[in-house]
PyMOL Python script that loads the backbone (N, CA, C, O; Angstrom):
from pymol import cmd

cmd.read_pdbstr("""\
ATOM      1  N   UNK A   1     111.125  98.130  88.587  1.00  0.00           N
ATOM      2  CA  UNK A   1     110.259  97.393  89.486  1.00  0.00           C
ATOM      3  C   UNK A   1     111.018  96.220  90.080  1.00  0.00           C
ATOM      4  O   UNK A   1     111.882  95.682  89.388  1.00  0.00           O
ATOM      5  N   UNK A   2     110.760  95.771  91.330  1.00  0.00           N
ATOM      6  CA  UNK A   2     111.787  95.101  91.655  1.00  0.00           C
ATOM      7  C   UNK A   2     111.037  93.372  91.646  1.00  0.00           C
ATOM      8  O   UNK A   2     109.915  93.235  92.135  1.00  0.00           O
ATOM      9  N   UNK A   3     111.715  92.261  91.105  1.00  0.00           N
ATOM     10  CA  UNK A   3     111.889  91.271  90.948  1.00  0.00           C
ATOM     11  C   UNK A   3     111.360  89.809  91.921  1.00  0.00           C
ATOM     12  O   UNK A   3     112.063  88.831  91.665  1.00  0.00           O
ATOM     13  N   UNK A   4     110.471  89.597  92.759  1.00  0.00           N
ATOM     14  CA  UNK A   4     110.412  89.205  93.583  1.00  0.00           C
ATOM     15  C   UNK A   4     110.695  87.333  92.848  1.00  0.00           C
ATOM     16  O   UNK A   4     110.330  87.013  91.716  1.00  0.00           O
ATOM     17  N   UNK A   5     111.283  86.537  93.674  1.00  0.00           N
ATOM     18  CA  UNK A   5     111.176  85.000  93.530  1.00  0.00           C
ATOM     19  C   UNK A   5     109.863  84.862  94.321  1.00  0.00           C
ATOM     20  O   UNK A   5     109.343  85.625  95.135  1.00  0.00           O
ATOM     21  N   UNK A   6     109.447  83.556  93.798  1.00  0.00           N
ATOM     22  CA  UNK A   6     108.441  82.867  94.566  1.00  0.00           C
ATOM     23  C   UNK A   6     108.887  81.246  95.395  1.00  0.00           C
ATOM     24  O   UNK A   6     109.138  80.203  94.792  1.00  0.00           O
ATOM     25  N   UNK A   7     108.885  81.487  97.293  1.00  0.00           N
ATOM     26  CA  UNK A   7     109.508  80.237  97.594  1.00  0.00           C
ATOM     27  C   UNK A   7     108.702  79.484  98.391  1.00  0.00           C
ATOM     28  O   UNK A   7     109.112  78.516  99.032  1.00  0.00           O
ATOM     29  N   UNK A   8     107.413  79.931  98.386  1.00  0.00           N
ATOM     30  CA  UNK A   8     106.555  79.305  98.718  1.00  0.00           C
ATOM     31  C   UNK A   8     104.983  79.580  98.104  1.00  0.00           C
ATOM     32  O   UNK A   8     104.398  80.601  97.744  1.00  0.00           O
ATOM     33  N   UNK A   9     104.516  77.796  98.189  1.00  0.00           N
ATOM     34  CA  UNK A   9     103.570  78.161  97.592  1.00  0.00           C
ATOM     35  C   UNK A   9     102.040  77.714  98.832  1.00  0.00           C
ATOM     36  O   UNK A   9     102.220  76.670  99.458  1.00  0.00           O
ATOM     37  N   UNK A  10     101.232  78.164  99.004  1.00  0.00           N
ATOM     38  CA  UNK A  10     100.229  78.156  99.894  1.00  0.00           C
ATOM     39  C   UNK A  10      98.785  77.781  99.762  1.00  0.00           C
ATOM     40  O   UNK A  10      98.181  78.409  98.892  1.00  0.00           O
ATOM     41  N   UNK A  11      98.188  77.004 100.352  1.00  0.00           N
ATOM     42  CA  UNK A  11      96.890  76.470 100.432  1.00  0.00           C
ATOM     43  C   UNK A  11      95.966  77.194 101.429  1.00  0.00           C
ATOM     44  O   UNK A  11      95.759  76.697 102.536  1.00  0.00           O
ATOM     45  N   UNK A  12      95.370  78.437 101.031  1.00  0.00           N
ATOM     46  CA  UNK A  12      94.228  78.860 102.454  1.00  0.00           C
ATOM     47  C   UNK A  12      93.529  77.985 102.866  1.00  0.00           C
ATOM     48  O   UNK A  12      93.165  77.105 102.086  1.00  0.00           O
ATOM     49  N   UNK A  13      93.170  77.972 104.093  1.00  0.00           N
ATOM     50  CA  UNK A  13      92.590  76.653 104.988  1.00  0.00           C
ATOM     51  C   UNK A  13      91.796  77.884 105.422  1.00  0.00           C
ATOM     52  O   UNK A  13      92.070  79.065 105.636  1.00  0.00           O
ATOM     53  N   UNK A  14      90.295  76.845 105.479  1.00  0.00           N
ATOM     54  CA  UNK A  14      89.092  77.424 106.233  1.00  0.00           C
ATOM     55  C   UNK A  14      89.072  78.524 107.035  1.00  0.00           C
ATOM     56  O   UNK A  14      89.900  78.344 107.928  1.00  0.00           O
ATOM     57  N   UNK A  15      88.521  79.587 107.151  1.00  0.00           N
ATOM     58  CA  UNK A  15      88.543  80.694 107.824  1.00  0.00           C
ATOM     59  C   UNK A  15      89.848  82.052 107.862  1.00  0.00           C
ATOM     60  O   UNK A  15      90.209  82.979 108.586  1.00  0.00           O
ATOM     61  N   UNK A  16      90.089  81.599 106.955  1.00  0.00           N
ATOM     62  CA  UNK A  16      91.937  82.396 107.096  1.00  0.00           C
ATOM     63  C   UNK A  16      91.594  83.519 106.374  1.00  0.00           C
ATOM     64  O   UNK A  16      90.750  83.516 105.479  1.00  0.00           O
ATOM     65  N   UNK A  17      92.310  84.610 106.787  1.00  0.00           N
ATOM     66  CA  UNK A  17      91.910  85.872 106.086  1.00  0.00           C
ATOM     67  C   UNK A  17      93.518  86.352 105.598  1.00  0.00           C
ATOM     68  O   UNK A  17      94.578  85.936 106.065  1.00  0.00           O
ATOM     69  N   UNK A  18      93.335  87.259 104.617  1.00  0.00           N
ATOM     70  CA  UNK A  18      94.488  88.215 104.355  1.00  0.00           C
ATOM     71  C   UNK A  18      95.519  88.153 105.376  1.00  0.00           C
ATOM     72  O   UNK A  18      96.465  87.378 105.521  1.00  0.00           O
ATOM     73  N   UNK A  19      95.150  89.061 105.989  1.00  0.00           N
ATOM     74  CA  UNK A  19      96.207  89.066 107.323  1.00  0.00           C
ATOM     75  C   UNK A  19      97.013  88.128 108.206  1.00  0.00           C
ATOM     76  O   UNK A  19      98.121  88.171 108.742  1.00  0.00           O
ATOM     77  N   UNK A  20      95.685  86.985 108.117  1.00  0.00           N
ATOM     78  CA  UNK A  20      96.561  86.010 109.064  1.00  0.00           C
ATOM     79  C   UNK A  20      97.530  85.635 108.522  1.00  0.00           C
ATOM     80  O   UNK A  20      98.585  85.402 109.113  1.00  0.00           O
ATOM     81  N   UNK A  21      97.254  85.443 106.670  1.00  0.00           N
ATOM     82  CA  UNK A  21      98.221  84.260 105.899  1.00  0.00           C
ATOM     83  C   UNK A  21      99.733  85.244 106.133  1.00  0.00           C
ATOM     84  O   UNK A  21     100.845  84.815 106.441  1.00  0.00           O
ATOM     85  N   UNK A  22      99.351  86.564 105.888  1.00  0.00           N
ATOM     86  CA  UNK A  22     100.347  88.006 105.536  1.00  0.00           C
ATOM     87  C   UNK A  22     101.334  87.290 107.163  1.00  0.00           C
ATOM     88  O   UNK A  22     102.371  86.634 107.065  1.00  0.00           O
ATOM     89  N   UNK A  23     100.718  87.619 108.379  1.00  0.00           N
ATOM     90  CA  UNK A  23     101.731  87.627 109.754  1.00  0.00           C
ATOM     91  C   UNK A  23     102.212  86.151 109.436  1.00  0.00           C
ATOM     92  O   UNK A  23     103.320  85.744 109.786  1.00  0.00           O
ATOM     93  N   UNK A  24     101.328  85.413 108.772  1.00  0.00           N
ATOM     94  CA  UNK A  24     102.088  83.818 109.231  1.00  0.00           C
ATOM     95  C   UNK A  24     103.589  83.710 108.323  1.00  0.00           C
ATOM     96  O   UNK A  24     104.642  83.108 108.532  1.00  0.00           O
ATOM     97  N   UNK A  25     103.157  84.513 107.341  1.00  0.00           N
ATOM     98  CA  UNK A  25     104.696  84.345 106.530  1.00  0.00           C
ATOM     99  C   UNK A  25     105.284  86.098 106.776  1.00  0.00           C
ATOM    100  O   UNK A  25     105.584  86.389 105.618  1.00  0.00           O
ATOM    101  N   UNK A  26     105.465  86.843 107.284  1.00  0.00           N
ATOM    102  CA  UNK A  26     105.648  87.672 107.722  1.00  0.00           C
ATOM    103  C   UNK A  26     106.090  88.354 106.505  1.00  0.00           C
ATOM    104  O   UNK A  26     107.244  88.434 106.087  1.00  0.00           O
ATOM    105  N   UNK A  27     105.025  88.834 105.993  1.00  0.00           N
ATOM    106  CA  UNK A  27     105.225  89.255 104.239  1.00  0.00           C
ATOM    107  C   UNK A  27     103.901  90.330 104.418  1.00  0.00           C
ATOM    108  O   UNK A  27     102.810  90.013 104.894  1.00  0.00           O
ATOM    109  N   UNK A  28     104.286  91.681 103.910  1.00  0.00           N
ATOM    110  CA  UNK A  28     103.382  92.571 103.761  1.00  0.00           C
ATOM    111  C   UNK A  28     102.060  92.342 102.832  1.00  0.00           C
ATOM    112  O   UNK A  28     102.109  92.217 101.608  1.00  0.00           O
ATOM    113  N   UNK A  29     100.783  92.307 103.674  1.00  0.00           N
ATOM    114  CA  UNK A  29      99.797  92.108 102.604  1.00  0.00           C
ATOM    115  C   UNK A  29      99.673  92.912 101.359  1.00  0.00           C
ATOM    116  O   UNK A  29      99.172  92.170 100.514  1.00  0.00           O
ATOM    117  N   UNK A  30      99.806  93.603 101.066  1.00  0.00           N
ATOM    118  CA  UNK A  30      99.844  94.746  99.968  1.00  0.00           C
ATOM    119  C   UNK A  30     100.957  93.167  98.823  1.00  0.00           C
ATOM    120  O   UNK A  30     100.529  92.366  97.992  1.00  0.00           O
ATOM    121  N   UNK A  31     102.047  93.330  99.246  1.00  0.00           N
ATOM    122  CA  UNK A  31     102.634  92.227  98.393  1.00  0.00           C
ATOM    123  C   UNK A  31     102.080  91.150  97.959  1.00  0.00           C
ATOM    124  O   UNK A  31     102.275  90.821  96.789  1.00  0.00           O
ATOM    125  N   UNK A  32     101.206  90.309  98.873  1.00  0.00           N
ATOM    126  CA  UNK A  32     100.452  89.245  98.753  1.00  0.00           C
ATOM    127  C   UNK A  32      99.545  89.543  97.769  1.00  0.00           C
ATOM    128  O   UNK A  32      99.436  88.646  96.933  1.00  0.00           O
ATOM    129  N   UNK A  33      98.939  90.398  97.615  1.00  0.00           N
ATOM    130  CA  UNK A  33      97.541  91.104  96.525  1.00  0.00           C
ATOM    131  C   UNK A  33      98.369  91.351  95.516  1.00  0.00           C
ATOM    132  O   UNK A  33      97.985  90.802  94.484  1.00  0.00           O
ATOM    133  N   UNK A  34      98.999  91.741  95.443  1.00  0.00           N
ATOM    134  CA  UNK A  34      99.826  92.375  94.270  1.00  0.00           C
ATOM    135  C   UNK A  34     100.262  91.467  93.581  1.00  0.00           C
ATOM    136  O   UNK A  34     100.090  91.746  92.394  1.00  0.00           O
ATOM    137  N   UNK A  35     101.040  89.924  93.804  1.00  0.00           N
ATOM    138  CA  UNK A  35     101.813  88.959  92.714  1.00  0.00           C
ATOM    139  C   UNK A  35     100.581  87.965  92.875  1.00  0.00           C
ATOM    140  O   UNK A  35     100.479  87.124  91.983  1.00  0.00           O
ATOM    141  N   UNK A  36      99.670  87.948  93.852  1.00  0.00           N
ATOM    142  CA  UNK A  36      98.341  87.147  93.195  1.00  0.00           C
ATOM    143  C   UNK A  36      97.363  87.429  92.373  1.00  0.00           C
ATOM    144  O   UNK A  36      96.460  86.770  91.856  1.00  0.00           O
ATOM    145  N   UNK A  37      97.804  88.869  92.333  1.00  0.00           N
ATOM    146  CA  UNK A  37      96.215  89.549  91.530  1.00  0.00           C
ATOM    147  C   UNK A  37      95.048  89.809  92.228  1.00  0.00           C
ATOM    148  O   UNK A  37      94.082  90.164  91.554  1.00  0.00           O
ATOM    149  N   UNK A  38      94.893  89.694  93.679  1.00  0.00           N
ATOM    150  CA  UNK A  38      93.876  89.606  93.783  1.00  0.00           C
ATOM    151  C   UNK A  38      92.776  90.465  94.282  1.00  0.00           C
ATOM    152  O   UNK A  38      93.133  91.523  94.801  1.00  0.00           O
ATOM    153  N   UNK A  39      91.056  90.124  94.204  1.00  0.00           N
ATOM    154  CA  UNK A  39      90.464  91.073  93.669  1.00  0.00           C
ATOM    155  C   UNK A  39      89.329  90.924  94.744  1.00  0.00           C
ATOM    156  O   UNK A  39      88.374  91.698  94.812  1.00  0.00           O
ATOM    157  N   UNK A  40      89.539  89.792  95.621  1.00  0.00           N
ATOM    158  CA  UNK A  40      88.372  89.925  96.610  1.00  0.00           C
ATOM    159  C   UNK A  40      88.860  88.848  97.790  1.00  0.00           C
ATOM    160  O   UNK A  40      89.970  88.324  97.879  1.00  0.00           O
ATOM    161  N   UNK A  41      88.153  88.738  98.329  1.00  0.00           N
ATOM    162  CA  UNK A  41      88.428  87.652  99.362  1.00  0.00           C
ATOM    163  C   UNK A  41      89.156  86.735  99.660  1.00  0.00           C
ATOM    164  O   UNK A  41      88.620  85.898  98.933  1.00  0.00           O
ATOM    165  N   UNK A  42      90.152  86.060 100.262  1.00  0.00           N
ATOM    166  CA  UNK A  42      90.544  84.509  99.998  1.00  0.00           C
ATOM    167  C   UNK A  42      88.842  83.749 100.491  1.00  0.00           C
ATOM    168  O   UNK A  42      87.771  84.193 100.904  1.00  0.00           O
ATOM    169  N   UNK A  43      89.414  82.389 100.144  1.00  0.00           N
ATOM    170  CA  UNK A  43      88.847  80.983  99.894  1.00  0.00           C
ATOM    171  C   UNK A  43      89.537  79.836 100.110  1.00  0.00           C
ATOM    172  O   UNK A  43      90.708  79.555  99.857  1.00  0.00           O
ATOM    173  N   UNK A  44      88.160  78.846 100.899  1.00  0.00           N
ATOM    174  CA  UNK A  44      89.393  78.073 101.085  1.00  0.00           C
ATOM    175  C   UNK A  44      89.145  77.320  99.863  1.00  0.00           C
ATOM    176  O   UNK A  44      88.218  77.159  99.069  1.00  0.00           O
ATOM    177  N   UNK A  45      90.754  76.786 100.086  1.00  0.00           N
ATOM    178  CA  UNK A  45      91.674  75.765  98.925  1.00  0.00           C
ATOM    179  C   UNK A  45      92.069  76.890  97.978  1.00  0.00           C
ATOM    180  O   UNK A  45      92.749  76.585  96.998  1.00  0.00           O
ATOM    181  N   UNK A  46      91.756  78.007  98.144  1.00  0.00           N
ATOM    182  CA  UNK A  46      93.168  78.986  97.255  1.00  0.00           C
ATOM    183  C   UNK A  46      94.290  78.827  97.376  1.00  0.00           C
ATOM    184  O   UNK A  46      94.738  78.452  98.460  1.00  0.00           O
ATOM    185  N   UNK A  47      95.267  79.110  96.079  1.00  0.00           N
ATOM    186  CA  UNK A  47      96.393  78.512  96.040  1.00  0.00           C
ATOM    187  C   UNK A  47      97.592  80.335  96.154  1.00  0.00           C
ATOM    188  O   UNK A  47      97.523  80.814  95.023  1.00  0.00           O
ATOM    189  N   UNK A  48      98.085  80.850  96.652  1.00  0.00           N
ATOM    190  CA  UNK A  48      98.681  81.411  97.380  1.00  0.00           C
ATOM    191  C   UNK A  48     100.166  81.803  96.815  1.00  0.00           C
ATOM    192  O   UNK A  48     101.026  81.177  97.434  1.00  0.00           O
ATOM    193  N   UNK A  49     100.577  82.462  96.047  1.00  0.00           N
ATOM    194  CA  UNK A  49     102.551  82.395  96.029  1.00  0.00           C
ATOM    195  C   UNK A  49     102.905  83.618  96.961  1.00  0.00           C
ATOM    196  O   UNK A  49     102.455  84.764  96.930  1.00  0.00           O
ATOM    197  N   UNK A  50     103.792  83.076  97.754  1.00  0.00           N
ATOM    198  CA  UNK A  50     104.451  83.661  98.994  1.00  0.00           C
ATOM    199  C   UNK A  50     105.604  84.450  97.982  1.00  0.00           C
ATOM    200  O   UNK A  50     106.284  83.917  97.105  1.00  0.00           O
ATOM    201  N   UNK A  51     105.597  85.860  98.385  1.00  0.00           N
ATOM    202  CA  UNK A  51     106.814  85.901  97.786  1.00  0.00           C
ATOM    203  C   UNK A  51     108.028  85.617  99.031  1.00  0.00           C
ATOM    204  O   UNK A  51     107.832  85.012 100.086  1.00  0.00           O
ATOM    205  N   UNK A  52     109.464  86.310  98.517  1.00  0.00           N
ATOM    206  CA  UNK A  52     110.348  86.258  99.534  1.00  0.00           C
ATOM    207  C   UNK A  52     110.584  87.948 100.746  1.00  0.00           C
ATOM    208  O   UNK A  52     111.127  88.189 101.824  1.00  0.00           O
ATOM    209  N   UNK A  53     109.805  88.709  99.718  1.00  0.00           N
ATOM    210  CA  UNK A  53     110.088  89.604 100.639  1.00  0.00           C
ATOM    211  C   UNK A  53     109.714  89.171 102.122  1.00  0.00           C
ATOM    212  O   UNK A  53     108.535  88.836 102.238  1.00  0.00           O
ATOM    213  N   UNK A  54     110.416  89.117 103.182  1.00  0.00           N
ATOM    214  CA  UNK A  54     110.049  89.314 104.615  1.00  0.00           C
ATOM    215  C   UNK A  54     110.755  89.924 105.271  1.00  0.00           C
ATOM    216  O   UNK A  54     111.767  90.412 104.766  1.00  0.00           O
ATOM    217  N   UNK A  55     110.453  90.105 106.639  1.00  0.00           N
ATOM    218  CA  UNK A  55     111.005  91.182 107.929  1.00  0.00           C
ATOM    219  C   UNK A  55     110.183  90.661 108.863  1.00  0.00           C
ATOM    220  O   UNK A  55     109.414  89.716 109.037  1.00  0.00           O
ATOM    221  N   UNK A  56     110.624  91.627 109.410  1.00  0.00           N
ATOM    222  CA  UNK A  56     109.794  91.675 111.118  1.00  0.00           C
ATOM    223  C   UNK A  56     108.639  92.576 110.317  1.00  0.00           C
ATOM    224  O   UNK A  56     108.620  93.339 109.352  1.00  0.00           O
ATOM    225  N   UNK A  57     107.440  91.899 111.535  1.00  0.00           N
ATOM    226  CA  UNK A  57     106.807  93.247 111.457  1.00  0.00           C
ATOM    227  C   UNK A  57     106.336  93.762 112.405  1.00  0.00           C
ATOM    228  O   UNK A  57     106.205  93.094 113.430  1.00  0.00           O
ATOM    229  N   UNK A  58     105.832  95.461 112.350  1.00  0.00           N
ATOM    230  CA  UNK A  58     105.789  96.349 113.367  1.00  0.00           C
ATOM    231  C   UNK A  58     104.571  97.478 113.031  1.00  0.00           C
ATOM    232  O   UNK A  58     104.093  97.855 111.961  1.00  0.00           O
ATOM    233  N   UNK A  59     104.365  97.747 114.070  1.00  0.00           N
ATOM    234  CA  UNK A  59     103.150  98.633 113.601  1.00  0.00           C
ATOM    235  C   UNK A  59     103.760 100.124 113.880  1.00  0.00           C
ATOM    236  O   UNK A  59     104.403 100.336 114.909  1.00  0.00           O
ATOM    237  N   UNK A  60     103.547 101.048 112.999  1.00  0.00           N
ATOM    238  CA  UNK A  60     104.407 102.115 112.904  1.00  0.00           C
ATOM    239  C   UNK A  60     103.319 103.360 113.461  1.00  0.00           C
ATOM    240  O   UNK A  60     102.176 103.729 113.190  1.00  0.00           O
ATOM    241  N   UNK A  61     104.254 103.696 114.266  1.00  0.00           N
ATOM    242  CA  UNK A  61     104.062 105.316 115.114  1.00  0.00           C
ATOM    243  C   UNK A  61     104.301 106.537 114.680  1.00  0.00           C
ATOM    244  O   UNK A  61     105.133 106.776 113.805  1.00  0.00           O
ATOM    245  N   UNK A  62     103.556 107.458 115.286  1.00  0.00           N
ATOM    246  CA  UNK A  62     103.205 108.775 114.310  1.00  0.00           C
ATOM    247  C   UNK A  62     104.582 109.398 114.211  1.00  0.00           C
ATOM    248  O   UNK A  62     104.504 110.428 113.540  1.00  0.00           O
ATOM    249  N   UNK A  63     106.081 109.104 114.719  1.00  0.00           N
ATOM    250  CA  UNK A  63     107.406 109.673 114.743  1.00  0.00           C
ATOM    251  C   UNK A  63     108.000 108.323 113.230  1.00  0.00           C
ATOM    252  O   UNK A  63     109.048 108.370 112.586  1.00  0.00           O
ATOM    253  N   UNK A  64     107.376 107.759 113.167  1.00  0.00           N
ATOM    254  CA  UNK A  64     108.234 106.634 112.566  1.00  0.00           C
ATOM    255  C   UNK A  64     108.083 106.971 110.978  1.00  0.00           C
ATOM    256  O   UNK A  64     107.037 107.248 110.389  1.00  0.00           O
ATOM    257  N   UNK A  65     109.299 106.883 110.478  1.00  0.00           N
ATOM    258  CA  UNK A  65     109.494 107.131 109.025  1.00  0.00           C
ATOM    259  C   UNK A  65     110.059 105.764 108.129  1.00  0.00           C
ATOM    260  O   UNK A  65     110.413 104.737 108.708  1.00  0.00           O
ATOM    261  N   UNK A  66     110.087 105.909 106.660  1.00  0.00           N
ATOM    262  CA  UNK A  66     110.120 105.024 105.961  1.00  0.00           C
ATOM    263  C   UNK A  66     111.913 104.909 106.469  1.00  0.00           C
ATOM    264  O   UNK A  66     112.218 103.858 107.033  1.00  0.00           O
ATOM    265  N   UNK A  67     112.818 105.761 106.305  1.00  0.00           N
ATOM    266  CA  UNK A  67     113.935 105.261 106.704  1.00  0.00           C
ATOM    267  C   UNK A  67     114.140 104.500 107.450  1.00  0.00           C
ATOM    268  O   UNK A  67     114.767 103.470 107.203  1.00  0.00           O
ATOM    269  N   UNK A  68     113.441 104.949 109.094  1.00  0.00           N
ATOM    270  CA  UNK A  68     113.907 105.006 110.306  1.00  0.00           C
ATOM    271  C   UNK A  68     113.471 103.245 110.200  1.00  0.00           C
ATOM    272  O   UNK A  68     114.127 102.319 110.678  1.00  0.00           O
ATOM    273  N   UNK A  69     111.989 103.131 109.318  1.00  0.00           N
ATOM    274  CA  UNK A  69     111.476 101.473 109.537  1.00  0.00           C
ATOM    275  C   UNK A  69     112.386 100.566 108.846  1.00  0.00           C
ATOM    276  O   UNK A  69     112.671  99.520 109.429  1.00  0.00           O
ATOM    277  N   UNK A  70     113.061 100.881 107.299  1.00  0.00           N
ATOM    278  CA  UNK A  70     114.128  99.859 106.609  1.00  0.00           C
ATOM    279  C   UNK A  70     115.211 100.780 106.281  1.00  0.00           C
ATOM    280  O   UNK A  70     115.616 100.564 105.138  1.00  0.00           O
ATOM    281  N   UNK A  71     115.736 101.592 106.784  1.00  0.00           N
ATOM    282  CA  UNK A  71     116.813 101.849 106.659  1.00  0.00           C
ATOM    283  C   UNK A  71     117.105 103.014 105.097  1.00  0.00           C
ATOM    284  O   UNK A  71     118.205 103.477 104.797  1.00  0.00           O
ATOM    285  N   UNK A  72     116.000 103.220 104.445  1.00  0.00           N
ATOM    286  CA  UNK A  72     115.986 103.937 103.979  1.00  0.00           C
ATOM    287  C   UNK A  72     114.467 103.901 102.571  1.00  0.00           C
ATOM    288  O   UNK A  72     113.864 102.862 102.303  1.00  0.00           O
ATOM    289  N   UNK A  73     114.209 105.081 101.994  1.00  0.00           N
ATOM    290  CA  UNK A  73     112.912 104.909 101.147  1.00  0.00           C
ATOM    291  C   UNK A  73     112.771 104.155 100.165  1.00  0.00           C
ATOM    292  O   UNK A  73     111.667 104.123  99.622  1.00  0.00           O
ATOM    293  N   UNK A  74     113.826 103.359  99.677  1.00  0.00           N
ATOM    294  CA  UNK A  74     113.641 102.342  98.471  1.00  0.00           C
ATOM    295  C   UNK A  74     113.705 101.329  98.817  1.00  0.00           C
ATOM    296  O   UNK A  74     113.104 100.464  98.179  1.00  0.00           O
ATOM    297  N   UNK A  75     114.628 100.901 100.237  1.00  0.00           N
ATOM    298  CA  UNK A  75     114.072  99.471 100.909  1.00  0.00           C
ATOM    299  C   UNK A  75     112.782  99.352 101.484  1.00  0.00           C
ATOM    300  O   UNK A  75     112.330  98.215 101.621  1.00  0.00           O
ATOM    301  N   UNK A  76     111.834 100.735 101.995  1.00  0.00           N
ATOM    302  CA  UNK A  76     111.202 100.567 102.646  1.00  0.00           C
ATOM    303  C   UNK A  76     109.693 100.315 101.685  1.00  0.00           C
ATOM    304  O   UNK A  76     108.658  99.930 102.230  1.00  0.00           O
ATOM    305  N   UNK A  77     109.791 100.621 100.110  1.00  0.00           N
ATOM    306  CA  UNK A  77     108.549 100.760  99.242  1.00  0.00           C
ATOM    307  C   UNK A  77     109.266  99.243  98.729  1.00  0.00           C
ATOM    308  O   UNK A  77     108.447  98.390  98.390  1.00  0.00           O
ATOM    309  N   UNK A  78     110.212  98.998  98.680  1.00  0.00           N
ATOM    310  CA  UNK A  78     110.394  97.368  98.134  1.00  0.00           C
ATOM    311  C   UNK A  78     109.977  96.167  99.028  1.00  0.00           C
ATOM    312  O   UNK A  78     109.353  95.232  98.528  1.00  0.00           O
ATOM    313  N   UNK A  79     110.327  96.181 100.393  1.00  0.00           N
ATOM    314  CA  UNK A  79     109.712  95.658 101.625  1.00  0.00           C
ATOM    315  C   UNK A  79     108.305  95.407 101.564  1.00  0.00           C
ATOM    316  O   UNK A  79     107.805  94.315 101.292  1.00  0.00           O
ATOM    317  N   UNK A  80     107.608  96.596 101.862  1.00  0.00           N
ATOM    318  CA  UNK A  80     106.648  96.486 101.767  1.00  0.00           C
ATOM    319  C   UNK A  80     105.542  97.205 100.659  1.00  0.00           C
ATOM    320  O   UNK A  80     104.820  98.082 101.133  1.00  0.00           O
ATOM    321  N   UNK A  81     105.397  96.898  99.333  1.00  0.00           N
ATOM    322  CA  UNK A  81     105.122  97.096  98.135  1.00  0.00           C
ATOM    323  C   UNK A  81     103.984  98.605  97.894  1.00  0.00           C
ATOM    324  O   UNK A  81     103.066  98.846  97.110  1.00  0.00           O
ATOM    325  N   UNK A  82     104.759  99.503  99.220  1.00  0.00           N
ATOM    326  CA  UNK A  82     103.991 100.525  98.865  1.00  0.00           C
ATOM    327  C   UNK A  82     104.706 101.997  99.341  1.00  0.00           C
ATOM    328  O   UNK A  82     105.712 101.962 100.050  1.00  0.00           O
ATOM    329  N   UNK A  83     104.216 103.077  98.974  1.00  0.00           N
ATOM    330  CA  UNK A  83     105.461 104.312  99.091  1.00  0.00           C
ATOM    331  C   UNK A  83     104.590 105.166 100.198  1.00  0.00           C
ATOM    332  O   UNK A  83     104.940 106.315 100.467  1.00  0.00           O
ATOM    333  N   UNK A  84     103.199 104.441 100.967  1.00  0.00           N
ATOM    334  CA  UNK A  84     102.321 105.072 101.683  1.00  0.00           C
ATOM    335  C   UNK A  84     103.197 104.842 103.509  1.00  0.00           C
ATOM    336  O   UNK A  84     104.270 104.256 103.371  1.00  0.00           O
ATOM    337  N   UNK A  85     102.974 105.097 104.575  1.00  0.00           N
ATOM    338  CA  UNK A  85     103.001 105.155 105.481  1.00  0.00           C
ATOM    339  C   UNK A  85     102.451 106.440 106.261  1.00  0.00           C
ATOM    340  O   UNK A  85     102.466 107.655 106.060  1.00  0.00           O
ATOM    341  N   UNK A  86     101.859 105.411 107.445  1.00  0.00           N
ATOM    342  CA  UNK A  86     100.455 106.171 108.197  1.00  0.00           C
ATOM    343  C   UNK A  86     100.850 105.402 109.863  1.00  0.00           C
ATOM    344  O   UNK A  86     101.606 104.487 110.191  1.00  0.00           O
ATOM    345  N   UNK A  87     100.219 106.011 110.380  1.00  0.00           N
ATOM    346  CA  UNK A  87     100.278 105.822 112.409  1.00  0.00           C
ATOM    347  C   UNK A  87      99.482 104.814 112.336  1.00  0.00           C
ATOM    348  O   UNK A  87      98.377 105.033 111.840  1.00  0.00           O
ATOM    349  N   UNK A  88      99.749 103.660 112.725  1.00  0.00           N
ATOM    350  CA  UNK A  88      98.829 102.547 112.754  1.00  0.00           C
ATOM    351  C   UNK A  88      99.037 100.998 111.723  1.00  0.00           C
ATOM    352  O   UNK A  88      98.483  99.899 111.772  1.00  0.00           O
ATOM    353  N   UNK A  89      99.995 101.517 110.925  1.00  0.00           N
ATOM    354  CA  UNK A  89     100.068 100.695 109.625  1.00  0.00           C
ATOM    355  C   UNK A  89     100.727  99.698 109.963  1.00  0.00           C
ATOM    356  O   UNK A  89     101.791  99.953 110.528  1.00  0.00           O
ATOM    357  N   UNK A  90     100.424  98.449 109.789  1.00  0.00           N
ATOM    358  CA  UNK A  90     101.388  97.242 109.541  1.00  0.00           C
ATOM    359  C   UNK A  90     102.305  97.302 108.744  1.00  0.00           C
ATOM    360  O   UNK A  90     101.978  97.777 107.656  1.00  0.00           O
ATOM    361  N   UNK A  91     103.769  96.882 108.896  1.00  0.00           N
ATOM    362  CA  UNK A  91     105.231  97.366 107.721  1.00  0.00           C
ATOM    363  C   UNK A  91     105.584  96.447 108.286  1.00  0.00           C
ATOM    364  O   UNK A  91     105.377  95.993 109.411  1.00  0.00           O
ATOM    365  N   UNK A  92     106.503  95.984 106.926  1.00  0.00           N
ATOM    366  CA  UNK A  92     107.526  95.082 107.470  1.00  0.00           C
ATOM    367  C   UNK A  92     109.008  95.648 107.284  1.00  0.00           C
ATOM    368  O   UNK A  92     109.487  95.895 106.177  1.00  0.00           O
ATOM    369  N   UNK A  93     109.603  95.806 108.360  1.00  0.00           N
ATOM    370  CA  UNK A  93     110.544  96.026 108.781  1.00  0.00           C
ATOM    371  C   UNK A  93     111.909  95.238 107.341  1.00  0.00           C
ATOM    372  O   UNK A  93     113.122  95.328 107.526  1.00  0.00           O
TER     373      UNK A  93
END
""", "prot")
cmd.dss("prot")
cmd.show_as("cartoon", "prot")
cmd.util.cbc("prot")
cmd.orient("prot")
């Protein structure tokens, strides 16, 4: 399993959802749920660990493969903390 550091740490502010916090640090939400644990909603004044995984991100097309997005299938399930890809999906590159 791969090792992530934590280099930031985060305060949700009013109205912020999953996603926004995910694009603002350009970190796959799936990752974000995963080293927080978490089990429902953010809130505000939740406290947040960013990991370091980041990239670009891109929304992936029905030709687009886990290689073709990081260069190959074990960067691309470490990237973004999952071995799924679908037409439509947010990845980080």
């Amino acid at each position: 399993m791969l090792e992530l550091e934590f280099i930031v740490y985060y305060k949700v502010q009013k109205g912020q959802t999953l996603a926004k916090v995910a694009k603002t640090f350009c970190v796959a939400e799936r990752l974000i749920v995963k080293e927080n644990r978490l089990r429902a909603e953010l809130c505000e004044g939740q406290i947040l660990r960013i990991p370091t995984q980041r990239g670009n991100a891109f929304t992936a097309h029905e030709q687009a493969t886990k290689a073709l997005c990081c260069g190959s299938d074990k960067r691309y399930e470490e990237k973004n903390g999952t071995d799924i890809l679908y037409p439509g999906m947010r990845v980080i590159l």
